[in-house]
N, C-alpha and C positions, 0 to 999 in steps of 0.2 A: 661899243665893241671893246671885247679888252684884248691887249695887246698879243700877239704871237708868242714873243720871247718878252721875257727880261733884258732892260736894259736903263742904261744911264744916260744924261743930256751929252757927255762926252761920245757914247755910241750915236746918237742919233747924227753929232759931227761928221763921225767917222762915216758912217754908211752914207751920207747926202758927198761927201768928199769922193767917194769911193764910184757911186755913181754918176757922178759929177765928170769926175774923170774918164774912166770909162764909155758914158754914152751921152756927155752932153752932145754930141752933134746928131743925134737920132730924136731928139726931142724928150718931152716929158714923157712918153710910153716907155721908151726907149730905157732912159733911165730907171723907171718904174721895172723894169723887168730885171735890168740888173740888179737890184736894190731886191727882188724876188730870188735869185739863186744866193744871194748871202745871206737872208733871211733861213732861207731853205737849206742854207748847209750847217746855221748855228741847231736848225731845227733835228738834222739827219740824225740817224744813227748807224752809219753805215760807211763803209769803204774809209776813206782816208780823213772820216768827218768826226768820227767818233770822240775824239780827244778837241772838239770846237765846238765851245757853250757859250760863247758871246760874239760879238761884233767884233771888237778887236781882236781875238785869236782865229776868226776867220778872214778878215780884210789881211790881217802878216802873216800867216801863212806861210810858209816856203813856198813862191813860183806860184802864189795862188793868184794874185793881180797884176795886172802889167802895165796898170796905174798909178801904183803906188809909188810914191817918191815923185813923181812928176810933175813938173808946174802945175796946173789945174787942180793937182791932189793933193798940194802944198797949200794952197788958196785958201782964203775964209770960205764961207760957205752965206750961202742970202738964206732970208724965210721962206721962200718959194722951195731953195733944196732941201731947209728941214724937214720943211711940211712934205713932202713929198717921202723922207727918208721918215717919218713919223708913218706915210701911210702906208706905205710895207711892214712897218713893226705892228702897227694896226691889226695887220691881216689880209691889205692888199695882195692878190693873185691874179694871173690874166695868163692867158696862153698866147704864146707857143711856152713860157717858164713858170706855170702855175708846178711842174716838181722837177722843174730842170736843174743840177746841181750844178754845172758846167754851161760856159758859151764859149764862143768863137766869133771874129771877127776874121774872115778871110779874104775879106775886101770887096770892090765892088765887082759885082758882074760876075761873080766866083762862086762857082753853086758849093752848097754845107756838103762837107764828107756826110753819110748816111750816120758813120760811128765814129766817136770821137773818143770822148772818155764815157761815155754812155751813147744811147740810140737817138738820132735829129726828132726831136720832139716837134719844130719848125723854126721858122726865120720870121725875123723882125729890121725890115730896112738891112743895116751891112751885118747885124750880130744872127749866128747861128745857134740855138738852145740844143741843151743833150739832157734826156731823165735820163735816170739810170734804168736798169732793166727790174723785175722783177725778181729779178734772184737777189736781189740787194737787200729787200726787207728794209728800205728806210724812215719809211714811218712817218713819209709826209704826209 
């Protein structure tokens, strides 16, 4: 299978980091799915995505992660999160975030707003998934 995107051994850091941070506590899915909306936003071409062709201009972002800078997202990273962050670049997909551009974590017990920055595609454990609508044209 050949990869998704373009990227470098310093990306795949990044995206296992980023993951990492974000949903180690939901498991390997878990992470897997986030590791899918970053994938899926270098991929977009649309809304506020259009200006982000790699891993690193979509992990910094303005306000794009709320893992960034944080312990966990500061940390090395093991082979288990490469490989994991290799297999979204891969081409790994799963739903509820096979074209989710956007999640949410609104804690537990807390049902997904329907609309967020796009429509609840579904939930996974505490994170909620948003695609965007069809009038986006983004080309996942």
């Amino acid at each position: 299978m050949s990869p998704r995107i373009q990227y470098s051994n310093n990306d795949v850091d990044l995206l296992a980091k980023i993951m990492k941070a974000e949903a180690l506590g939901e498991g390997e899915e878990g992470m897997l799915l986030v590791g899918n909306v970053v994938v899926n936003r270098v991929v977009a071409n649309c809304d506020v995505f259009k200006n982000t062709r790699n891993i690193s201009e979509v992990v910094y972002q303005k306000n794009a992660f709320s893992g960034v800078g944080q312990p966990l997202f500061n940390a090395p990273v093991n082979a288990k999160e490469r490989e994991l962050a290799l297999k979204n670049i891969n081409g790994y997909r799963n739903s509820p975030a096979t074209n989710a551009l956007w999640f949410k974590n609104p804690g537990r017990n807390v049902s997904c707003p329907q609309k967020f920055y796009g429509s609840l595609s579904g939930r996974y454990k505490n994170h909620c998934f948003y695609s965007p609508g069809s009038n986006l044209k983004c080309d996942l």
